[in-house]
Every structure is written in structure tokens, then in C-alpha cells.
C-alpha positions in Angstrom: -6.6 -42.1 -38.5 -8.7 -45.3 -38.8 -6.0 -47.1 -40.8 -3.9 -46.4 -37.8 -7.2 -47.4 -35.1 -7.0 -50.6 -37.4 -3.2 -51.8 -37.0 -2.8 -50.9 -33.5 -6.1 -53.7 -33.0 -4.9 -56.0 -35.7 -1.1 -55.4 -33.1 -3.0 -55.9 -30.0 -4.7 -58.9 -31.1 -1.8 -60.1 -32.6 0.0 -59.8 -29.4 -2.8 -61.5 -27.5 -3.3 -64.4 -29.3 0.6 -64.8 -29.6 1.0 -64.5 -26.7 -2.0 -66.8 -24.8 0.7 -69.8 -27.2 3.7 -69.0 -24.9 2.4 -71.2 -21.9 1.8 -74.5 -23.8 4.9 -73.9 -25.4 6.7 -73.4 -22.5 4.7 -76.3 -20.3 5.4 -78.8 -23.3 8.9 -77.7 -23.8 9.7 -78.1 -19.8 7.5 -81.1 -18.7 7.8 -83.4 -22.4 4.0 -84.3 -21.3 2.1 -83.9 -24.1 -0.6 -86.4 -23.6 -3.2 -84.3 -23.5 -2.3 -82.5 -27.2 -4.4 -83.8 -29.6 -1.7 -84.1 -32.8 -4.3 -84.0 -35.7 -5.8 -80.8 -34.1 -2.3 -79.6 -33.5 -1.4 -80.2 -37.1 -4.2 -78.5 -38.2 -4.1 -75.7 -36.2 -0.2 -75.1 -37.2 -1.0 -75.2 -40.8 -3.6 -73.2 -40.3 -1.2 -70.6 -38.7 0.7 -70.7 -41.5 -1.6 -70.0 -44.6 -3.2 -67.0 -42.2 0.7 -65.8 -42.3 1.1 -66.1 -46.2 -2.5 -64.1 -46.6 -1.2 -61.2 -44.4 2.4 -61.7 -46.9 -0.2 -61.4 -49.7 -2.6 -58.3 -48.3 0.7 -56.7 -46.8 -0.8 -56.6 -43.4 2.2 -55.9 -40.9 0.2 -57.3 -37.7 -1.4 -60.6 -39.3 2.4 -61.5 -40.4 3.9 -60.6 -37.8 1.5 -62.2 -35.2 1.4 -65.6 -37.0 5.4 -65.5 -37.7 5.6 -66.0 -33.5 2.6 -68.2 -33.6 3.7 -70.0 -36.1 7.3 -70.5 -34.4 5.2 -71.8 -31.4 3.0 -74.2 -32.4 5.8 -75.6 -34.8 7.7 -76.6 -31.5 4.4 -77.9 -29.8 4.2 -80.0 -32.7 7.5 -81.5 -33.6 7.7 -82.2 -29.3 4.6 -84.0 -30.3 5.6 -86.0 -33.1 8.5 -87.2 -31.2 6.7 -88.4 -28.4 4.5 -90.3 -30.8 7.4 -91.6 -33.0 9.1 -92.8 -29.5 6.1 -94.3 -28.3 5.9 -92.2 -25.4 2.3 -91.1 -26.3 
């Protein structure tokens, strides 16, 4: 009963903190304004993302992979919209 308490939280938060991506994704993706992204933070931040998903590949926790996998997806299109507005110039 509590491992199953446990994975619908880590699933809830997973879905929260997924989810609270999909507007700067979106806004980014639509407008191409990314001046106010910050692209060592974003860099960070994505790796970040990623080495929290290969821990929950390593502990076998469903939610963290799952939850990172989308965030992951996310932040990597944040980013490369990013680093082509710096490569252009536009930023």
C-alpha cells in the first residue's frame, strides 16, 4: 500500500513538473523570442534533466523516467530554439 501511495506522488509530481515546461515550450516554439532564456542556465538545467532520467533508469523508478523523458523532450527544444537564435545572432 505505501509503495503504491509512493508512485502515484512520484506520477503526480511528475506530471506537475512536466507539465508547468509545456508553456515555455510552447511560447518559445510560437513567438522565436527567447531573449529572456538564459542559455547557460538552460543547458544546465537540460542536463540536469537528463542524468535525473538515467538515475530513475538505474533505480527502475517508472515516474522519475517517465517524468524526465517529457521534460527532457521539452527543454531539449527550448534549448536547440535557443542555440539557434544565438548562432544567428538574433540574441
Amino acid at each position: 500500500m505505501i509503495a503504491e501511495l509512493s508512485d502515484l506522488i512520484g506520477y503526480f509530481a511528475a506530471f506537475l513538473t512536466t507539465v508547468a515546461f509545456v508553456p515555455q515550450a510552447w511560447k518559445s516554439w510560437r513567438t522565436r523570442d527567447l531573449s529572456g532564456i538564459s542559455l547557460p542556465m538552460y543547458a544546465l538545467f537540460t542536463l540536469g534533466v537528463a542524468l535525473w532520467m538515467i538515475y530513475g533508469l538505474a533505480i527502475g523508478s517508472i515516474p522519475v523516467v517517465i517524468g524526465n523523458a517529457i521534460t527532457l523532450l521539452l527543454a531539449l527544444v527550448v534549448l536547440g530554439l535557443k542555440l539557434r537564435a544565438v548562432h544567428s545572432g538574433a540574441v
